[in-house]
DRENGU-436430 format. One record per residue (C-alpha): residue number from 0; x, y, z. Coordinates in steps of 0.2 Angstrom, whole numbers, plus 5000, padded with zeros to 4 digits. Example, Ala and Ser with C-alpha at 12.3 -4.5 7.8 and 13.67 -1.06 7.14 Angstrom:
resi_east_north_up
0_5062_4978_5039;
1_5068_4995_5036;
//
This chain:
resi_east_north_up
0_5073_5094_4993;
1_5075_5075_4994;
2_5060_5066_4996;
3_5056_5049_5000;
4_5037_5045_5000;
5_5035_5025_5007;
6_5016_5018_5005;
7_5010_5000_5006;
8_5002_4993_4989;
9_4998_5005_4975;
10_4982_4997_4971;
11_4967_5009_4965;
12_4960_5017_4981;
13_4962_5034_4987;
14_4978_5033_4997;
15_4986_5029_4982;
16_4979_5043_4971;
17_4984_5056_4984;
18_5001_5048_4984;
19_5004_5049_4966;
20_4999_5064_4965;
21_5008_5072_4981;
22_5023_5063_4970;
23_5018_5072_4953;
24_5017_5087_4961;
25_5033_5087_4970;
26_5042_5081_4956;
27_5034_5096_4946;
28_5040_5108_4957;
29_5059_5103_4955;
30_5061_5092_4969;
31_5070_5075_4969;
32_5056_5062_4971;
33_5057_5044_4977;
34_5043_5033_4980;
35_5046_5014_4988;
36_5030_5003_4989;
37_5026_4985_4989;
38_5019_4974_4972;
39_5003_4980_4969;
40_4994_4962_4974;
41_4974_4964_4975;
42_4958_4961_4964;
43_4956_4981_4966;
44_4966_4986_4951;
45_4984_4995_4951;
46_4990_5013_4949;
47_5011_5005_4948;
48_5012_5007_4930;
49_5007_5026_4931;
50_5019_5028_4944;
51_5032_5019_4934;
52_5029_5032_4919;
53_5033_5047_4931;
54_5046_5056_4931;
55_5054_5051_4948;
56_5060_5036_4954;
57_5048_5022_4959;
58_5056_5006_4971;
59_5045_4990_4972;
60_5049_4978_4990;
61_5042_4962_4987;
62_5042_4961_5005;
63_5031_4976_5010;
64_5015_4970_5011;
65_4997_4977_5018;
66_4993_4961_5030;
67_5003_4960_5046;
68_5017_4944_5041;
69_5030_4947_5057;
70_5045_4937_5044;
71_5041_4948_5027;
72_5039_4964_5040;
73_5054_4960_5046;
74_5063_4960_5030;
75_5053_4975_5025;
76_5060_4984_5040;
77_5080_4979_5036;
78_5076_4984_5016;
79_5070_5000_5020;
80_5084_5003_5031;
81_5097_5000_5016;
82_5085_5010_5005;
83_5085_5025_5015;
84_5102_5025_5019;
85_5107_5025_5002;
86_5095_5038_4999;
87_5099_5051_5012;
88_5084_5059_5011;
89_5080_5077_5017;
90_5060_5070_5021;
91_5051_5055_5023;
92_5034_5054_5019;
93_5024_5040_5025;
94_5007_5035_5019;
95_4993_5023_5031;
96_4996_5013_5046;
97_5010_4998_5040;
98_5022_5009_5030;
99_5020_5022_5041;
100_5024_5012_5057;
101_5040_5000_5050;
102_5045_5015_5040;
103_5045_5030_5056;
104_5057_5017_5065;
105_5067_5015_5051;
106_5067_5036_5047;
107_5074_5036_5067;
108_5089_5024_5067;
109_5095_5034_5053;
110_5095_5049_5060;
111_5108_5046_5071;
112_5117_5062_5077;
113_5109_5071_5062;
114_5094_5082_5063;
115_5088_5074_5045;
116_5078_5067_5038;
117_5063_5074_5044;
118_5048_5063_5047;
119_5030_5066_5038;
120_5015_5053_5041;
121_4999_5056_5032;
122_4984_5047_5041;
123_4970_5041_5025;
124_4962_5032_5036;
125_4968_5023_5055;
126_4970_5006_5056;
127_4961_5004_5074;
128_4941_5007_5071;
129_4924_5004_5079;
130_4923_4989_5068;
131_4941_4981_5072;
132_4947_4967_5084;
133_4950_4974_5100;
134_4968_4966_5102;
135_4970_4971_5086;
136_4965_4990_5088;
137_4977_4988_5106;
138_4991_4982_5096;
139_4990_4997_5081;
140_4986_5010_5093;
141_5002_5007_5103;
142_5010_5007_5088;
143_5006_5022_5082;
144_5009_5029_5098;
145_5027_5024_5097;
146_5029_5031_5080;
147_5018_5048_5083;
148_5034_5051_5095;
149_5048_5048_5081;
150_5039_5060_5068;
151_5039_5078_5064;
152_5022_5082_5057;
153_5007_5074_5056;
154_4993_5075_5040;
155_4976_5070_5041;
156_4964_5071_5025;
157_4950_5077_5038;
158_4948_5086_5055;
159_4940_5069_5060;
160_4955_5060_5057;
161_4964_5072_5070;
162_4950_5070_5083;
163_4951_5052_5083;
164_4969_5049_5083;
165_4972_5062_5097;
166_4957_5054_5107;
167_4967_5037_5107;
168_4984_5045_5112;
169_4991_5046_5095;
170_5003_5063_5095;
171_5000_5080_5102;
172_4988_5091_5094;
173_5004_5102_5086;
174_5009_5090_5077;
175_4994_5090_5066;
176_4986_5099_5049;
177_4972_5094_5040;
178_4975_5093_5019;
179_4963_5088_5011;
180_4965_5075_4998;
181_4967_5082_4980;
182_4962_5077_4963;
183_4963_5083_4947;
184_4948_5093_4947;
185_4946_5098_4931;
186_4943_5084_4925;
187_4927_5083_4934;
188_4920_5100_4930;
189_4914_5098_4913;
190_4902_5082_4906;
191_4912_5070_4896;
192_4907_5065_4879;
193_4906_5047_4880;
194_4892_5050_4898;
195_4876_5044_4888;
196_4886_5031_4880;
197_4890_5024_4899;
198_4871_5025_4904;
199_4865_5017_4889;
200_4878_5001_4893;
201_4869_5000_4909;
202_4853_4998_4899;
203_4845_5013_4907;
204_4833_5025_4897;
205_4832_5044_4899;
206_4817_5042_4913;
207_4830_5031_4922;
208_4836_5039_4940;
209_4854_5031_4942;
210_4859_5030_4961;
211_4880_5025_4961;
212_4892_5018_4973;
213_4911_5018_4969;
214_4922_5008_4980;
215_4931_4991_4983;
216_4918_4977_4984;
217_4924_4973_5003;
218_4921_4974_5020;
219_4914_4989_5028;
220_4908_4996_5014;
221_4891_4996_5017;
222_4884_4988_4999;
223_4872_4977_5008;
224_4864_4994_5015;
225_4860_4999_5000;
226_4854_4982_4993;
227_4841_4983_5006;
228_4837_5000_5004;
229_4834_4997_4987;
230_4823_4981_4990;
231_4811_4993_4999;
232_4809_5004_4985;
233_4796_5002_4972;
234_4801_5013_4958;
235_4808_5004_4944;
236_4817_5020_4937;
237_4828_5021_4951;
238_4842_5009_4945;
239_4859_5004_4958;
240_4878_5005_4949;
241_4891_4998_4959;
242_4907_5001_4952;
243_4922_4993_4957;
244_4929_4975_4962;
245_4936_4963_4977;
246_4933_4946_4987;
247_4915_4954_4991;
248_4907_4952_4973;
249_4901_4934_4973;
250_4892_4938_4988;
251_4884_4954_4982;
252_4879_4944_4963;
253_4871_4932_4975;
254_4861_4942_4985;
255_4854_4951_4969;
256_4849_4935_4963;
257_4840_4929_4976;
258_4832_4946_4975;
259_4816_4948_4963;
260_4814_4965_4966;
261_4834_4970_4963;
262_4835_4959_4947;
263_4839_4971_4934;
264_4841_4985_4944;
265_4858_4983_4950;
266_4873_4984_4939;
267_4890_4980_4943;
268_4902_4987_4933;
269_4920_4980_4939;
270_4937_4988_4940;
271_4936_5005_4929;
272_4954_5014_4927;
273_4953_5032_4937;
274_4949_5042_4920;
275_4934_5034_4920;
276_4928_5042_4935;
277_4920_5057_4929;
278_4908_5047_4915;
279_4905_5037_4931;
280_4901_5052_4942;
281_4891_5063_4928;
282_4884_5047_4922;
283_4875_5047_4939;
284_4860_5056_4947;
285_4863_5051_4966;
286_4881_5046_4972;
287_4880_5038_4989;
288_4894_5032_5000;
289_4887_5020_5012;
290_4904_5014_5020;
291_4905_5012_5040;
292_4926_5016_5040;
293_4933_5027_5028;
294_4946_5043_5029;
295_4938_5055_5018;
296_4931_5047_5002;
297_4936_5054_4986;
298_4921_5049_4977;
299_4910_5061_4989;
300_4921_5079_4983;
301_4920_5068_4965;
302_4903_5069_4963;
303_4902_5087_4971;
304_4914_5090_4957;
305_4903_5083_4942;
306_4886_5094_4950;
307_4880_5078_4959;
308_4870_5077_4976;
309_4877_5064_4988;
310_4871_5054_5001;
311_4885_5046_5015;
312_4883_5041_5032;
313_4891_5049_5045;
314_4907_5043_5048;
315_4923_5051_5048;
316_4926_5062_5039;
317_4910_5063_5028;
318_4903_5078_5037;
319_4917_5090_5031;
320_4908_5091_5014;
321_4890_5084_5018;
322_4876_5091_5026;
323_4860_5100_5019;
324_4866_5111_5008;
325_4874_5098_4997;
326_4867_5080_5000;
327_4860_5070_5014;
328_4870_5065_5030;
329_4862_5048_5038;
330_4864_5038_5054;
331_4876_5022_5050;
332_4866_5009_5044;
333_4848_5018_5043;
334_4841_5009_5028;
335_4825_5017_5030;
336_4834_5033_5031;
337_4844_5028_5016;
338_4826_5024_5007;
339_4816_5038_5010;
340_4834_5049_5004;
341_4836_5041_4987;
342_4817_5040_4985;
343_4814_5060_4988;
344_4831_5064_4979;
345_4824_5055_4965;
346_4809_5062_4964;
347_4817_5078_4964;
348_4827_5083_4949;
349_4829_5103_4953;
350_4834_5099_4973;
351_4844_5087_4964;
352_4852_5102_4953;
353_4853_5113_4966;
354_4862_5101_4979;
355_4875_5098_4965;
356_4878_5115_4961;
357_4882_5119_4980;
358_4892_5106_4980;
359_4903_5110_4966;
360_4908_5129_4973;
361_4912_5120_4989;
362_4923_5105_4983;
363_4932_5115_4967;
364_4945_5124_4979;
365_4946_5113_4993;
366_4951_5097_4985;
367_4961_5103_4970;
368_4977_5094_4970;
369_4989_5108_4965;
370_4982_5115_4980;
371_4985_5099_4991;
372_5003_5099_4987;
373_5008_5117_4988;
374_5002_5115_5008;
375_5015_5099_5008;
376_5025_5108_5003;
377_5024_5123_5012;
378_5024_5109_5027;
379_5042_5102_5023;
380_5049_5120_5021;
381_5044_5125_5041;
382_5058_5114_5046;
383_5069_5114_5031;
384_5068_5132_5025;
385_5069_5131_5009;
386_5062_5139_4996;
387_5048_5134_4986;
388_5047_5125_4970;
389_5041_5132_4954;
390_5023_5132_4950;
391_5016_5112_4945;
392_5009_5110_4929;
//
């Protein structure tokens, strides 16, 4: 087949993983790959340059961009038009709300009198949300209406995803399947060498109890739940590693230094490249996820992955791999619940062990990324019929 997969930014986030890897993947299994994103602008770190190094074909737009710009969207729109044309692709894969919306319309002009290319869109995460303007969320949700009507199949990285879209109108319920989002999970399995040498750069000693958030420092990610958690807690073991960057981290630096109690307790590591992510993740006694918008977070099935127990709150997609058996599932925004969780986890090293271990068996299947893009795969060849690739490496 000829693919074209069309995403935004490839900055370090887990759209972008999944993308890569779905590209990877494809490529692996004989297909002819093309990727077209914008420049990967951002204090979050990039994952272009892997891209680059793959071995399919990777097209930058200066003009495709995340924030809605009517003049660059506008020559986004006419480049991808010429792209695709040239292209003649047999699918179009999209990827979150921008590219998904300029490039469907795009995907439809050229049809024309064709039955090609076939139209794929892959919902991360939807741009309209509890949390989002309300013209804004009226403006995204008709948009995505419109374009659920030019495309063939519908992805969603979590059964949530599905529920809300079609509770706003987006599509009809056939159009949809759930793949999880995949990762190289073997990488994750096994403790890497360098995990003690992570802790002790953080200053911590073996009685140390280390409590970890991996995100972007932004919006919605619920940092400042945890700040406040952690300024009720008494027990100086239990340290706080954020990891990761944005426009957020001069406000988070500030409000640990106003804090007594959080003053050498909170470390904040910056932008770490993705194969640091399982030293991050063994490195770490309690992964939380406190974000109040969010697809699926990969660093949840992450930390299942290294034997962690995790501790989200209950949004999206989070209860498709946390509940009792694994971690602890909280209200959004329950500090005291958030409090109480870390402190009793804390306390507990064989829960702790136990939790991780569950979680391990449920996450190393589900969120393997060879599995992840055979079901693409196997999605594209219901309407095209034809015959899958060879086995990824």
């Amino acid at each position: 087949m000829k693919i074209v997969h069309v995403i935004t930014r490839l900055i370090l986030g887990g759209a972008q993983e999944n993308t890569l890897l779905t590209c990877e993947g494809l490529s692996a299994r004989g297909h002819e790959v093309t990727l077209i994103t914008g420049p990967a602008i951002g204090p979050e770190g990039e994952l272009l340059t892997r891209a680059q190094a793959g071995n399919y074909k990777v097209i930058v737009l200066n003009s495709l961009r995340r924030a809605i710009n009517p003049l660059l969207d506008a020559t986004a729109y006419r480049a991808l038009l010429r792209r695709l044309d040239d292209l003649k692709p047999d699918v179009i894969h999209t990827h979150s709300s921008k590219a998904g919306i300029l490039t469907r319309r795009a995907a439809t002009k050229l049809r024309k009198d064709s039955a090609l290319p076939k139209i794929v869109h892959t919902i991360h995460g939807l741009a309209f949300h509890p949390y989002g303007n309300r013209f804004a969320n009226r403006l995204y949700i008709a948009l995505e209406k419109r374009a659920a009507r030019r495309t063939d199949a519908i992805i969603s990285v979590a059964n949530a995803m599905t529920d809300q879209a079609l509770a706003a109108g987006v599509g009809q319920p056939e159009q949809y399947t759930t793949i999880y989002s995949g990762m190289e999970v073997s990488a994750f399995l096994n403790r890497p060498d360098n995990t003690d040498e992570f802790r002790r750069s953080l200053g911590l000693t073996d009685d140390d109890v280390l409590v970890t958030q991996v995100s972007r420092l932004a919006e919605l990610k619920g940092h400042e739940f945890i700040l406040a958690a952690a300024e009720r807690i008494g027990d100086r073991r239990i340290h706080l590693c954020f990891v990761g960057d944005g426009h957020k981290r001069r406000a988070i630096e500030r409000a640990i230094r106003a804090s007594a109690s959080l003053t050498g307790r909170v470390h904040l590591t910056g932008l770490l490249p993705p194969e640091q992510m399982p030293v991050v993740m063994h490195a770490a006694d309690i992964v939380v996820h406190c974000s109040l918008r969010e697809g699926l977070a990969r660093a949840l099935p992450q930390a299942m992955l290294a034997g962690k127990p995790v501790i989200s709150f209950d949004i999206d997609g989070a209860r498709e791999v946390v509940d009792f058996d694994t971690g602890v599932l909280l209200e959004p925004g329950d500090i005291a619940g958030l409090k109480t969780a870390i402190e009793t986890l804390a306390a507990a090293p064989q829960t702790r062990t136990h939790l991780g271990e569950e979680g391990r068996r449920r996450a190393e299947e589900k969120f393997d990324h060879r599995v992840m893009v055979e079901k693409i795969e196997a999605l594209y060849n219901t309407f095209l019929q034809v015959p899958s690739g060879k086995p990824s490496a």
